[in-house]
PDB file of N, CA, C, O and CB in Angstrom:
ATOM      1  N   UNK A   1     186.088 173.988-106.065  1.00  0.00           N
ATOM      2  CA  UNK A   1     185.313 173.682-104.872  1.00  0.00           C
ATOM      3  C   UNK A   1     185.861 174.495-103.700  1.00  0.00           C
ATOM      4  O   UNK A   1     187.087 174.480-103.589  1.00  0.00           O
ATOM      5  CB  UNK A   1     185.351 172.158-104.559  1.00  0.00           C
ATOM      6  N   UNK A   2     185.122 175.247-102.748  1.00  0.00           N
ATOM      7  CA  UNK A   2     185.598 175.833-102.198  1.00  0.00           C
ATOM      8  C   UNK A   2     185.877 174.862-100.465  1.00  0.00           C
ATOM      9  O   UNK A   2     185.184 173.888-100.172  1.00  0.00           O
ATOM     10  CB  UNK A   2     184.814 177.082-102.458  1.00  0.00           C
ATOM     11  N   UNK A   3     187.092 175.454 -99.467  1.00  0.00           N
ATOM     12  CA  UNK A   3     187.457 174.854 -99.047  1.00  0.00           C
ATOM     13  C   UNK A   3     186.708 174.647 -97.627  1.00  0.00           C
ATOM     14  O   UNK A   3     186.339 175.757 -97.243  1.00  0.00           O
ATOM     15  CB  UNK A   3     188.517 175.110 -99.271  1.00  0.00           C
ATOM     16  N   UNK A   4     186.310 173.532 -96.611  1.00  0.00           N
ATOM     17  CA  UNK A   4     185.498 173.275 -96.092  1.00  0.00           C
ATOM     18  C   UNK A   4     185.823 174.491 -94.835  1.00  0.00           C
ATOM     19  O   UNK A   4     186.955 174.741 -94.422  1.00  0.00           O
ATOM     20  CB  UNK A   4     185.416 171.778 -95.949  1.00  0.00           C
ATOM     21  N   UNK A   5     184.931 174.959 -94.499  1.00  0.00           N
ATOM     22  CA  UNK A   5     184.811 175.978 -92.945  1.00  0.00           C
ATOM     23  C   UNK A   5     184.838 175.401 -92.096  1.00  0.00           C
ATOM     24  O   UNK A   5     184.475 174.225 -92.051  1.00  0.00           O
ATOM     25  CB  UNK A   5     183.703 176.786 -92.546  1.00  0.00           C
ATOM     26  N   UNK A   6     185.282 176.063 -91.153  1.00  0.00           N
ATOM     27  CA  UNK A   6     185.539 174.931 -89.658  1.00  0.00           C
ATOM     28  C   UNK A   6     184.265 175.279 -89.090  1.00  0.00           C
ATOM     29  O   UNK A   6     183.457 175.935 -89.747  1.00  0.00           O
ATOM     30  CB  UNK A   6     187.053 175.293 -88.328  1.00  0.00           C
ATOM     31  N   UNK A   7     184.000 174.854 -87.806  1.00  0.00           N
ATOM     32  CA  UNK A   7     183.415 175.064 -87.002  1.00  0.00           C
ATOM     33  C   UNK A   7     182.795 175.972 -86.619  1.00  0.00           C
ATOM     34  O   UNK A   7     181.607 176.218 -86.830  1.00  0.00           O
ATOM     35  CB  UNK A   7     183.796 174.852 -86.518  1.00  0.00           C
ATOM     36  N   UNK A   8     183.870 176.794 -85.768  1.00  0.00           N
ATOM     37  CA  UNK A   8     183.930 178.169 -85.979  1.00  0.00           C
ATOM     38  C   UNK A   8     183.543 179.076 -86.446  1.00  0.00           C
ATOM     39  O   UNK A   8     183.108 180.051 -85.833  1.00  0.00           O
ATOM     40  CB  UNK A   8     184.436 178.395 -86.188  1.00  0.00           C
ATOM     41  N   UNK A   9     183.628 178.938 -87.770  1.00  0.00           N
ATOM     42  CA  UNK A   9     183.654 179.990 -88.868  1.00  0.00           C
ATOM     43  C   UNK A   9     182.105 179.907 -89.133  1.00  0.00           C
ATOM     44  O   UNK A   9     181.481 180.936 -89.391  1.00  0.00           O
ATOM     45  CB  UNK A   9     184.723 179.636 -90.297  1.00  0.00           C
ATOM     46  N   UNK A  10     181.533 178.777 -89.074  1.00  0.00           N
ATOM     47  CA  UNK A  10     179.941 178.098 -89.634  1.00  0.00           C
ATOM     48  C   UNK A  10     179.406 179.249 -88.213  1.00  0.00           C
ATOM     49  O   UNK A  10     178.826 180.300 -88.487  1.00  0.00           O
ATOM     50  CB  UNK A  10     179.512 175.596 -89.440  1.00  0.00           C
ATOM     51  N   UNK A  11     179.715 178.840 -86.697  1.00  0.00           N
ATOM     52  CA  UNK A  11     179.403 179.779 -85.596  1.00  0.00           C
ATOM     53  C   UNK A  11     178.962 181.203 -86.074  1.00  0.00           C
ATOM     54  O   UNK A  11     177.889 181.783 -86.243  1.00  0.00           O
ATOM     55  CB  UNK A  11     180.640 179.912 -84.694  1.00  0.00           C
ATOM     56  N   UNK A  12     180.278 181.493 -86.213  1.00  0.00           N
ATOM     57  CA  UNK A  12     180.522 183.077 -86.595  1.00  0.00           C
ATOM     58  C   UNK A  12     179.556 183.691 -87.702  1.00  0.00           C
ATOM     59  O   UNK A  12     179.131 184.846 -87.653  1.00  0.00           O
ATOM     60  CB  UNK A  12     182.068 183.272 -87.192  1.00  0.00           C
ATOM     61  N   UNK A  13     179.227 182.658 -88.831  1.00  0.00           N
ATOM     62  CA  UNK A  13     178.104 183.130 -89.911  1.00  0.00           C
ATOM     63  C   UNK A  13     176.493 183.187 -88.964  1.00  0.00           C
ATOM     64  O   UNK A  13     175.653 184.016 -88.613  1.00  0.00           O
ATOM     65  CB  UNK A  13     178.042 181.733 -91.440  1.00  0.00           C
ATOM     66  N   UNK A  14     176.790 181.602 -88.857  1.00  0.00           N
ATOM     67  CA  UNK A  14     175.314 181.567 -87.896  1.00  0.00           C
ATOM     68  C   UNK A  14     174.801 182.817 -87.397  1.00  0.00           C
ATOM     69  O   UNK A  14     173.849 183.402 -87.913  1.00  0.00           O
ATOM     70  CB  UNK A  14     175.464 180.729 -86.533  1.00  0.00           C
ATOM     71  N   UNK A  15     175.626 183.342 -86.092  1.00  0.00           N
ATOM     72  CA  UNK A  15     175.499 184.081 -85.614  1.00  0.00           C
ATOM     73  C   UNK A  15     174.930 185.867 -85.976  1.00  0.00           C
ATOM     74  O   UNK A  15     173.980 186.485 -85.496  1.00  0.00           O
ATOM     75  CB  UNK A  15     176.389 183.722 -85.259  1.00  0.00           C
ATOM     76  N   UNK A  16     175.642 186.157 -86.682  1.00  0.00           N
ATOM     77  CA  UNK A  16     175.906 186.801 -87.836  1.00  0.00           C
ATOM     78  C   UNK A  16     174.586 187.061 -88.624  1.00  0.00           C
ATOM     79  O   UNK A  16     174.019 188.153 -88.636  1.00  0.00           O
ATOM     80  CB  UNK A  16     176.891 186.017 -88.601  1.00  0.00           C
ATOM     81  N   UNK A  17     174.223 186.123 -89.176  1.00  0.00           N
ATOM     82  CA  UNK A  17     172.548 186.007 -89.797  1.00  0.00           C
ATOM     83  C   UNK A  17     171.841 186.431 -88.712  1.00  0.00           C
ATOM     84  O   UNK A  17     171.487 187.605 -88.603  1.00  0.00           O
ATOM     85  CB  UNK A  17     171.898 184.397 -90.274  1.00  0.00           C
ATOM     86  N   UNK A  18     171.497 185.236 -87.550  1.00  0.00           N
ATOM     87  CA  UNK A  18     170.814 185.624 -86.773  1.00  0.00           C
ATOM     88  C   UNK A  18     170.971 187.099 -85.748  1.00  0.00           C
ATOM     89  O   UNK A  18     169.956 187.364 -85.104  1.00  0.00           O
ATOM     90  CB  UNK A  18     170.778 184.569 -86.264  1.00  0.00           C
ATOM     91  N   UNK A  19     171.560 187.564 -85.662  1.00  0.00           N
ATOM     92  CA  UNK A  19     171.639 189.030 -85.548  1.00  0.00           C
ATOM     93  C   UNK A  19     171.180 190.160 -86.579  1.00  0.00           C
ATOM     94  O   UNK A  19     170.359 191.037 -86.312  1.00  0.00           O
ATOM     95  CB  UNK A  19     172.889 189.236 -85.369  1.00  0.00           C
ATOM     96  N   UNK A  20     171.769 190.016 -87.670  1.00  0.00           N
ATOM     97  CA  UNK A  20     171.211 190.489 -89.049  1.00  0.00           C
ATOM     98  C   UNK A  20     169.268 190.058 -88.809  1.00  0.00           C
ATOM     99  O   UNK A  20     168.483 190.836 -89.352  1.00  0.00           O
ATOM    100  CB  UNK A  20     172.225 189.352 -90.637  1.00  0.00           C
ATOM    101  N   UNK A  21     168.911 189.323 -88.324  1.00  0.00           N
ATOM    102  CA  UNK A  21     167.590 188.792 -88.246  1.00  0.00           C
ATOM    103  C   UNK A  21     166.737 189.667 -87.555  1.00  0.00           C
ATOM    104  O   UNK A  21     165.569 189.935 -87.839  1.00  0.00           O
ATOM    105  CB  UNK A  21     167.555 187.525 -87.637  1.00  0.00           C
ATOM    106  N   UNK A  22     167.691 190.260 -86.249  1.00  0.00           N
ATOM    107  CA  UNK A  22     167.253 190.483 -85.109  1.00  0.00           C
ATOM    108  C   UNK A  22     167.398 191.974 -85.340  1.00  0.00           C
ATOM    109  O   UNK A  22     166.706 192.510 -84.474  1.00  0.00           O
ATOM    110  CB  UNK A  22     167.945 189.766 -83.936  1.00  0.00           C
ATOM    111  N   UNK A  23     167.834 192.678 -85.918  1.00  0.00           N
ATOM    112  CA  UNK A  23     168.384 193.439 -86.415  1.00  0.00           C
ATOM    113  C   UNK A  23     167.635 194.414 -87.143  1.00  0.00           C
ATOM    114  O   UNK A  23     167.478 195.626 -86.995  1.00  0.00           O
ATOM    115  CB  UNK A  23     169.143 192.895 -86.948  1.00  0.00           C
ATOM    116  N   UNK A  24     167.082 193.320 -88.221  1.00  0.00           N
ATOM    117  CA  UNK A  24     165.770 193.525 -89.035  1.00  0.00           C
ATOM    118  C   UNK A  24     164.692 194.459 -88.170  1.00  0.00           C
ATOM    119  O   UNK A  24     164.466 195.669 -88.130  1.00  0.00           O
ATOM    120  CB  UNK A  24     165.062 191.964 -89.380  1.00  0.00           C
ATOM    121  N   UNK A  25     163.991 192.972 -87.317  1.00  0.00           N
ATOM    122  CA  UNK A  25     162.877 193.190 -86.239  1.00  0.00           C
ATOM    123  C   UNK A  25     162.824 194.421 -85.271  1.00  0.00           C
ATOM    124  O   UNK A  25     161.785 194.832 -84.754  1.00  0.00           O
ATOM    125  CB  UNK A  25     162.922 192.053 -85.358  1.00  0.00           C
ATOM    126  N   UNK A  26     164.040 194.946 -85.093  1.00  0.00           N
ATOM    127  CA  UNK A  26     164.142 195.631 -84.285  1.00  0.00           C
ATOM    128  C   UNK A  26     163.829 196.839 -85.017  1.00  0.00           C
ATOM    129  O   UNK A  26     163.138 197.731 -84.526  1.00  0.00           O
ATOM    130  CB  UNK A  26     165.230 195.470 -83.627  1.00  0.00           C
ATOM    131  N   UNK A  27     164.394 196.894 -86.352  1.00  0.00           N
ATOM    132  CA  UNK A  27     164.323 198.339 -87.212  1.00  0.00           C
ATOM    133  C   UNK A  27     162.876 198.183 -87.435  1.00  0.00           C
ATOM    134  O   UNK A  27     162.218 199.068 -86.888  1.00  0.00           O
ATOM    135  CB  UNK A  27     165.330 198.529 -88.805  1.00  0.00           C
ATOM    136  N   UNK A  28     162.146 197.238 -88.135  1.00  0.00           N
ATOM    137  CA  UNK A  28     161.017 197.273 -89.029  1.00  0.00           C
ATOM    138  C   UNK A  28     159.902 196.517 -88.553  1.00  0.00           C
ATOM    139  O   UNK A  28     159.140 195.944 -89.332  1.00  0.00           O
ATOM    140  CB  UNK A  28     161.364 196.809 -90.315  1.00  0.00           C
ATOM    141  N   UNK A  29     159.724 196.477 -86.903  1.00  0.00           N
ATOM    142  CA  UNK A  29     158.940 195.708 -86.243  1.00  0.00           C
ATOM    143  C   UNK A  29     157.495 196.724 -85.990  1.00  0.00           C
ATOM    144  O   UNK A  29     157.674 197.848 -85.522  1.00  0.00           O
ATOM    145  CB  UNK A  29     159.779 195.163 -84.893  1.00  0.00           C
ATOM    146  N   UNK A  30     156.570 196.419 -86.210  1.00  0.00           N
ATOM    147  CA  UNK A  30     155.591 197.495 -86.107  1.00  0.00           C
ATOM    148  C   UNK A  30     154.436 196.566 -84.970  1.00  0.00           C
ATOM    149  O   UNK A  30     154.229 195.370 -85.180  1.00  0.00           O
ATOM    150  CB  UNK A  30     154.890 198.029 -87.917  1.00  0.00           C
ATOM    151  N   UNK A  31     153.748 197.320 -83.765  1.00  0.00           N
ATOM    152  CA  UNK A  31     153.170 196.270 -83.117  1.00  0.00           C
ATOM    153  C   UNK A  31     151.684 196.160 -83.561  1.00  0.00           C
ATOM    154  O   UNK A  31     150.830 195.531 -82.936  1.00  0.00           O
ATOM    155  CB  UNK A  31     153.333 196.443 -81.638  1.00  0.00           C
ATOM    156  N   UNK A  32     151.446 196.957 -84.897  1.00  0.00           N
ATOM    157  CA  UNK A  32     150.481 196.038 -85.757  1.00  0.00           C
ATOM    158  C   UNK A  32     150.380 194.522 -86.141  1.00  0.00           C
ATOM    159  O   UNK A  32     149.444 193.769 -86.413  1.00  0.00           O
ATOM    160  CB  UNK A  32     150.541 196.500 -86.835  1.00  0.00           C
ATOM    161  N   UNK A  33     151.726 194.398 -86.050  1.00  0.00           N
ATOM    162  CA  UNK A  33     152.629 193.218 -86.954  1.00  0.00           C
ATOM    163  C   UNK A  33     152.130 191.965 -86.103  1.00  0.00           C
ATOM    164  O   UNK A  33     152.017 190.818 -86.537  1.00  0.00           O
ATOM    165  CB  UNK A  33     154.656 193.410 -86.925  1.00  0.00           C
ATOM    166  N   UNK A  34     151.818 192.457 -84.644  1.00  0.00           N
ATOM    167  CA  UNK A  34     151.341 191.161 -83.611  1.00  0.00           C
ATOM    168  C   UNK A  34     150.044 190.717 -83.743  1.00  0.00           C
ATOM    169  O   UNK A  34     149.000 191.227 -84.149  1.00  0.00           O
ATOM    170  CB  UNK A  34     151.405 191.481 -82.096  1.00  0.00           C
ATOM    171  N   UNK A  35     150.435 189.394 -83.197  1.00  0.00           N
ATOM    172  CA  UNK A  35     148.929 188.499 -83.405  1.00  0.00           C
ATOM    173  C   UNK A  35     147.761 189.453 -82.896  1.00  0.00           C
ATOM    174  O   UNK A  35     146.812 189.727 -83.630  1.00  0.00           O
ATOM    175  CB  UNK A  35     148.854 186.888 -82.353  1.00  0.00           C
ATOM    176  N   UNK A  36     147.871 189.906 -81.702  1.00  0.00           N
ATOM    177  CA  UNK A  36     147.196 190.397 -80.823  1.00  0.00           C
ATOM    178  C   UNK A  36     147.151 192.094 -80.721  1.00  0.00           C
ATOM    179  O   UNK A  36     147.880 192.834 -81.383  1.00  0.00           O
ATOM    180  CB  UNK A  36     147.678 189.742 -79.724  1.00  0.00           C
ATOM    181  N   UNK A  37     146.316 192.459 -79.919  1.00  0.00           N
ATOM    182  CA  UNK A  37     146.394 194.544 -79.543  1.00  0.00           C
ATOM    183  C   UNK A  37     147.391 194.340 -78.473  1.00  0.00           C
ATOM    184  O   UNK A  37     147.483 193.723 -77.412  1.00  0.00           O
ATOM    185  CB  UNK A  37     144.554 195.669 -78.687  1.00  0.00           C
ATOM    186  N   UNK A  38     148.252 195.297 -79.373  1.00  0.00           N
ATOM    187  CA  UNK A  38     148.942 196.011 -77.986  1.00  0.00           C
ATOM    188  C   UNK A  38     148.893 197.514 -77.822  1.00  0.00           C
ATOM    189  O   UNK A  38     149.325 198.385 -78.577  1.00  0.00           O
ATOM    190  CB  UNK A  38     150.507 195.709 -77.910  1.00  0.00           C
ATOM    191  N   UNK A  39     148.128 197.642 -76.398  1.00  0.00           N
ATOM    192  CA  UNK A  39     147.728 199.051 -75.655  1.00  0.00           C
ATOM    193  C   UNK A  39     148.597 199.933 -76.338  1.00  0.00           C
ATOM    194  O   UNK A  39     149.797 199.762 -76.555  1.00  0.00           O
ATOM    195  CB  UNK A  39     147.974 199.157 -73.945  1.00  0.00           C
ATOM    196  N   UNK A  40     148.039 200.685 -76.588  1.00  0.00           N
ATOM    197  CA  UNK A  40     149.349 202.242 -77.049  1.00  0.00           C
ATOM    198  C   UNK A  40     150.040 202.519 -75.665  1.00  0.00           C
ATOM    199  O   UNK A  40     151.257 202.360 -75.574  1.00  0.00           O
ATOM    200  CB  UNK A  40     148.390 204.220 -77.644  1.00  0.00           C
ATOM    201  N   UNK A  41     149.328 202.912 -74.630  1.00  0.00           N
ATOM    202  CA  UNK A  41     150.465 202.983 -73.059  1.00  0.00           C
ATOM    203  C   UNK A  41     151.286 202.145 -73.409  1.00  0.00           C
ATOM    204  O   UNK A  41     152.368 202.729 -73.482  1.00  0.00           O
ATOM    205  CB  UNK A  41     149.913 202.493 -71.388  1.00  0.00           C
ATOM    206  N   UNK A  42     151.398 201.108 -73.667  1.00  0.00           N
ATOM    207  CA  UNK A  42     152.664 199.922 -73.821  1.00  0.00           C
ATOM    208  C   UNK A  42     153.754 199.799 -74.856  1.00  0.00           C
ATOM    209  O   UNK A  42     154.694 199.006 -74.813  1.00  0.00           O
ATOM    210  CB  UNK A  42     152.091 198.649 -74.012  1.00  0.00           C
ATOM    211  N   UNK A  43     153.566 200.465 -75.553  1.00  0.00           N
ATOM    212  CA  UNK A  43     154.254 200.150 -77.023  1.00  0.00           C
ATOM    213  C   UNK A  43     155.533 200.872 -76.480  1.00  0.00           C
ATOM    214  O   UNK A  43     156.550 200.627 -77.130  1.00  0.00           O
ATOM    215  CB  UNK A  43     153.433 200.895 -78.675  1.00  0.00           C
ATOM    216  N   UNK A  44     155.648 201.546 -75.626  1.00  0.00           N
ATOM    217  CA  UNK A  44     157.380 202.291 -75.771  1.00  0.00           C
ATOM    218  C   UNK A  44     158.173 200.988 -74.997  1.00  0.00           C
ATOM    219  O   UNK A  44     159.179 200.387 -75.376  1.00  0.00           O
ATOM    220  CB  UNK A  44     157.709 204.267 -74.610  1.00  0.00           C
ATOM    221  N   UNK A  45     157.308 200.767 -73.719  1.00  0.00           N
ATOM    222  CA  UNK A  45     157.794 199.889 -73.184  1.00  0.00           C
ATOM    223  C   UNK A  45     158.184 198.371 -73.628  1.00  0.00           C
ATOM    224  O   UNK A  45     158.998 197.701 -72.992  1.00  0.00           O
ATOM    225  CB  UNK A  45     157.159 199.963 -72.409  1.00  0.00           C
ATOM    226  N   UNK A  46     157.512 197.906 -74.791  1.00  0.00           N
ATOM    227  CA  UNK A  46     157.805 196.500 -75.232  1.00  0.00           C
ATOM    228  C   UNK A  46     158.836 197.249 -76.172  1.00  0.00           C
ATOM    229  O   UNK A  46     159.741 196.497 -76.533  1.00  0.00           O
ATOM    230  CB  UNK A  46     156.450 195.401 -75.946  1.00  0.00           C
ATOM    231  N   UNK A  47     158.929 198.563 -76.669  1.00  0.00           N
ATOM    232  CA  UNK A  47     160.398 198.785 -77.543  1.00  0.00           C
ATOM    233  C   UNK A  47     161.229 197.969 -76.761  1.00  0.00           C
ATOM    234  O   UNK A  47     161.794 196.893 -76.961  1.00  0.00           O
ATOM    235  CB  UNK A  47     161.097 200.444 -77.655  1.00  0.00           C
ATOM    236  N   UNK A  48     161.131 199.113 -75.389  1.00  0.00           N
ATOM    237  CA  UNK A  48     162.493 199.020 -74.218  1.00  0.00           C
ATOM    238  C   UNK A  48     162.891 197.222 -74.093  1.00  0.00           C
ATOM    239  O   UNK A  48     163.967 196.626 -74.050  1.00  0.00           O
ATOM    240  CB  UNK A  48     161.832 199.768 -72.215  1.00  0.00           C
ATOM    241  N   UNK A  49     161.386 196.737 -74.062  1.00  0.00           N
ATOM    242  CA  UNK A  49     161.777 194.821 -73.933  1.00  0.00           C
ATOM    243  C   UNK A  49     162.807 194.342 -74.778  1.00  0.00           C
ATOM    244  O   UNK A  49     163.936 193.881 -74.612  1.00  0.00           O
ATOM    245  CB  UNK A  49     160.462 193.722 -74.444  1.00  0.00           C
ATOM    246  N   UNK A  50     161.841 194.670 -76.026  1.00  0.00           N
ATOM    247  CA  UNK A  50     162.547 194.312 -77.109  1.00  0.00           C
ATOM    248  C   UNK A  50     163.765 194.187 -77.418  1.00  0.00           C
ATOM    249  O   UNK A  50     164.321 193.196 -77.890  1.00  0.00           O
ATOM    250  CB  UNK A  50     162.304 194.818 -77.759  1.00  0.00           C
ATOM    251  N   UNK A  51     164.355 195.558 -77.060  1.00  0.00           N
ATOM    252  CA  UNK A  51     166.026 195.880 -77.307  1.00  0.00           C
ATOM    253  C   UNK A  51     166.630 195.266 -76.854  1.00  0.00           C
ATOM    254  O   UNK A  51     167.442 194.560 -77.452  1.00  0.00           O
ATOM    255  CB  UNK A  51     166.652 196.922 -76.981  1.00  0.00           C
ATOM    256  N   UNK A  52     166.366 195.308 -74.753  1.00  0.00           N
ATOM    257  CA  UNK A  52     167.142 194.663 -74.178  1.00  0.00           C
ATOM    258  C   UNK A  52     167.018 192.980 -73.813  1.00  0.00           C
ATOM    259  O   UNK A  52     167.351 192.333 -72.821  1.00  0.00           O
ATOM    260  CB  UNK A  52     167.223 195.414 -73.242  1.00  0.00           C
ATOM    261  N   UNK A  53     166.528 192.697 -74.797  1.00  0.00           N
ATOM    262  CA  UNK A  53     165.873 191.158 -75.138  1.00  0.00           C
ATOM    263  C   UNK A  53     167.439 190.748 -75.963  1.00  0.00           C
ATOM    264  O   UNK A  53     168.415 190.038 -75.722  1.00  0.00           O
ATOM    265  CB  UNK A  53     163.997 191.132 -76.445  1.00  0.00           C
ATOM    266  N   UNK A  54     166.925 191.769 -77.171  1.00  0.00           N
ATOM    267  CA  UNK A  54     167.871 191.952 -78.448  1.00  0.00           C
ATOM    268  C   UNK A  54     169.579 191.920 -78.101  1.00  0.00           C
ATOM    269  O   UNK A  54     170.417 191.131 -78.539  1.00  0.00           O
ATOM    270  CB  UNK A  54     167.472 193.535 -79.160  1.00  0.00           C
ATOM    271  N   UNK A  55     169.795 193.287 -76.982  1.00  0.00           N
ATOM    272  CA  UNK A  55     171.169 193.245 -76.568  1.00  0.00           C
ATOM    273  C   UNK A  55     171.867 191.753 -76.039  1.00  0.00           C
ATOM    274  O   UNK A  55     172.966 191.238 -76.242  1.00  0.00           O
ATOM    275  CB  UNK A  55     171.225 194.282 -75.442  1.00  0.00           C
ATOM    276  N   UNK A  56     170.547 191.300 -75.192  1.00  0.00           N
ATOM    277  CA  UNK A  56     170.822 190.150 -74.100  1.00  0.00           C
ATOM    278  C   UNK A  56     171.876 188.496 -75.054  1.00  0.00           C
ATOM    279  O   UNK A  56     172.791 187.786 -74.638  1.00  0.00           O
ATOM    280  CB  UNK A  56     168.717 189.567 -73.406  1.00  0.00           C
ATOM    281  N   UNK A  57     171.041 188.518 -76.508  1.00  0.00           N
ATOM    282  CA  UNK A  57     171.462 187.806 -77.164  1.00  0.00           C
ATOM    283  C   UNK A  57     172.875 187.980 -78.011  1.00  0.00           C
ATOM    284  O   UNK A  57     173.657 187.130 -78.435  1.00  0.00           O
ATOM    285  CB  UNK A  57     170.519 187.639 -77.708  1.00  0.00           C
ATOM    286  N   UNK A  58     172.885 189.554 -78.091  1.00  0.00           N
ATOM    287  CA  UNK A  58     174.026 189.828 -78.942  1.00  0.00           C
ATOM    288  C   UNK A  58     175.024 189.867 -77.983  1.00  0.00           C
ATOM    289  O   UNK A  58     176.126 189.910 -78.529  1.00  0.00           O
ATOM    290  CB  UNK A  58     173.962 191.095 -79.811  1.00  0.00           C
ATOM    291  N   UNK A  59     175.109 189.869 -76.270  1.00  0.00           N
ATOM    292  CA  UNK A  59     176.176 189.837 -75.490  1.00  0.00           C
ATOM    293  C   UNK A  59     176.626 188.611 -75.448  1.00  0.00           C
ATOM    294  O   UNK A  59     177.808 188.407 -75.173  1.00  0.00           O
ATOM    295  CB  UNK A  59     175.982 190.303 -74.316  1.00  0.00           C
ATOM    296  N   UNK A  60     175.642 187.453 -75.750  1.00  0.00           N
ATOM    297  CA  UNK A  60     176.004 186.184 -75.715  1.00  0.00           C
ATOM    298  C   UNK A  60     177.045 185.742 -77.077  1.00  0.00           C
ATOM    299  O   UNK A  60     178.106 185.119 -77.049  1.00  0.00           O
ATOM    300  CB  UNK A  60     174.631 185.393 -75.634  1.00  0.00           C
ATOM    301  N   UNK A  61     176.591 186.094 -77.788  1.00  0.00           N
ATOM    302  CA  UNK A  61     176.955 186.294 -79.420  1.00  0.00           C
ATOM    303  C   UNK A  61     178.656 186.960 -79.495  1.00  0.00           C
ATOM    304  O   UNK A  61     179.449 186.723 -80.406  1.00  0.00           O
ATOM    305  CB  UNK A  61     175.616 187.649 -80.250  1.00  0.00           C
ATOM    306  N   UNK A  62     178.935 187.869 -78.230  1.00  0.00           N
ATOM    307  CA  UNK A  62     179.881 188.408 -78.634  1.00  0.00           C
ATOM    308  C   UNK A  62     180.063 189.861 -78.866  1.00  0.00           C
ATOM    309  O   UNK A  62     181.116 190.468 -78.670  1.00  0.00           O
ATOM    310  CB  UNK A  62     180.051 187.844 -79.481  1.00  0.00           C
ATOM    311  N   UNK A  63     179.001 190.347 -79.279  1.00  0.00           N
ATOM    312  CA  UNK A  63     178.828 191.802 -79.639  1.00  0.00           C
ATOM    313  C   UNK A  63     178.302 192.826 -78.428  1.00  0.00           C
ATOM    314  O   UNK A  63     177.687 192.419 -77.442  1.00  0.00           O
ATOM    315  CB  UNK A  63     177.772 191.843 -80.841  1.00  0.00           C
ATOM    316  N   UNK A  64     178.535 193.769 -78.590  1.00  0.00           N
ATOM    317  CA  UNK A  64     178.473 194.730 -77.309  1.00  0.00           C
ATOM    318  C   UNK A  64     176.818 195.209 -77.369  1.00  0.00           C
ATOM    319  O   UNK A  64     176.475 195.929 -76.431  1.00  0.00           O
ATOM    320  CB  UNK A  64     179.724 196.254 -77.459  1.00  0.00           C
ATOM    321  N   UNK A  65     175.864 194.905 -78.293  1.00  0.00           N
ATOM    322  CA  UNK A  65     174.163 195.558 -77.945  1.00  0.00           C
ATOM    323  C   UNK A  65     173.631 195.214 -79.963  1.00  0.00           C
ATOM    324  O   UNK A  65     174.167 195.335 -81.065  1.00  0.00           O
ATOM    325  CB  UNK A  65     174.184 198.224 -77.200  1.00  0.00           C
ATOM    326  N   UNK A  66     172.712 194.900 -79.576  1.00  0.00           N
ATOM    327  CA  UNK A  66     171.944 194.381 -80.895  1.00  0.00           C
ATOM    328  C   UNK A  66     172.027 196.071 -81.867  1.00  0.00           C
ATOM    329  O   UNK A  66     172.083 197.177 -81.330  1.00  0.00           O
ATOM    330  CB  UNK A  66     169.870 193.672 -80.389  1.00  0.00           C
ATOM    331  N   UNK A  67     172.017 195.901 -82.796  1.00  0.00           N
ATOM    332  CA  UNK A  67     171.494 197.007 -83.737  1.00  0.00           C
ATOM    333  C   UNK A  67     170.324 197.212 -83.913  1.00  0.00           C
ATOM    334  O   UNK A  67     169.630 196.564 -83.130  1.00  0.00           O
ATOM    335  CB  UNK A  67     171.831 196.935 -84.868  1.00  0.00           C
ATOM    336  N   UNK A  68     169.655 197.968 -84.747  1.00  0.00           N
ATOM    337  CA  UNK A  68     168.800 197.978 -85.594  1.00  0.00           C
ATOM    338  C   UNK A  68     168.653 198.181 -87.310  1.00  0.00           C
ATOM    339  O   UNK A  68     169.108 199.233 -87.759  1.00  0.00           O
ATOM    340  CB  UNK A  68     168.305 198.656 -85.047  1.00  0.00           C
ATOM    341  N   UNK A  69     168.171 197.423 -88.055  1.00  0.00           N
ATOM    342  CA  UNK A  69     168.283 197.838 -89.368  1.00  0.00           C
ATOM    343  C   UNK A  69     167.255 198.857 -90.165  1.00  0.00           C
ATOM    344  O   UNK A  69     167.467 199.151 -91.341  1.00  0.00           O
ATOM    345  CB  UNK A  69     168.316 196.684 -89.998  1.00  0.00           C
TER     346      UNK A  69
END
């Protein structure tokens, strides 16, 4: 049986996934993929959202700017 994780450590995975998540979206997000049209004028700019959406969470997280996968 393996031995119970603290707190912490459960954090640190959490986290971890959900970045890996975010990570994903960021690499393989296409704005076909949305419910709705989004304008071609717009699409660089919801990148730019996106990222610094992305970074905003991974500074909280600990990490210095989201990736992409």
């Amino acid at each position: 049986m393996s031995e119970k994780l603290s707190r912490t450590k459960l954090k640190e995975i959490a986290q971890d996934a959900l970045m890996q998540g975010i990570g994903n979206q960021l690499g393989y997000w296409k704005p076909e993929d949305y419910d709705e049209p989004i304008p071609e004028n717009q699409r660089d700019e919801l990148r730019e959202v996106m990222q610094r959406e992305a970074d905003r969470v991974a500074r909280l997280f600990g990490y210095e700017k989201a990736w992409s996968n």
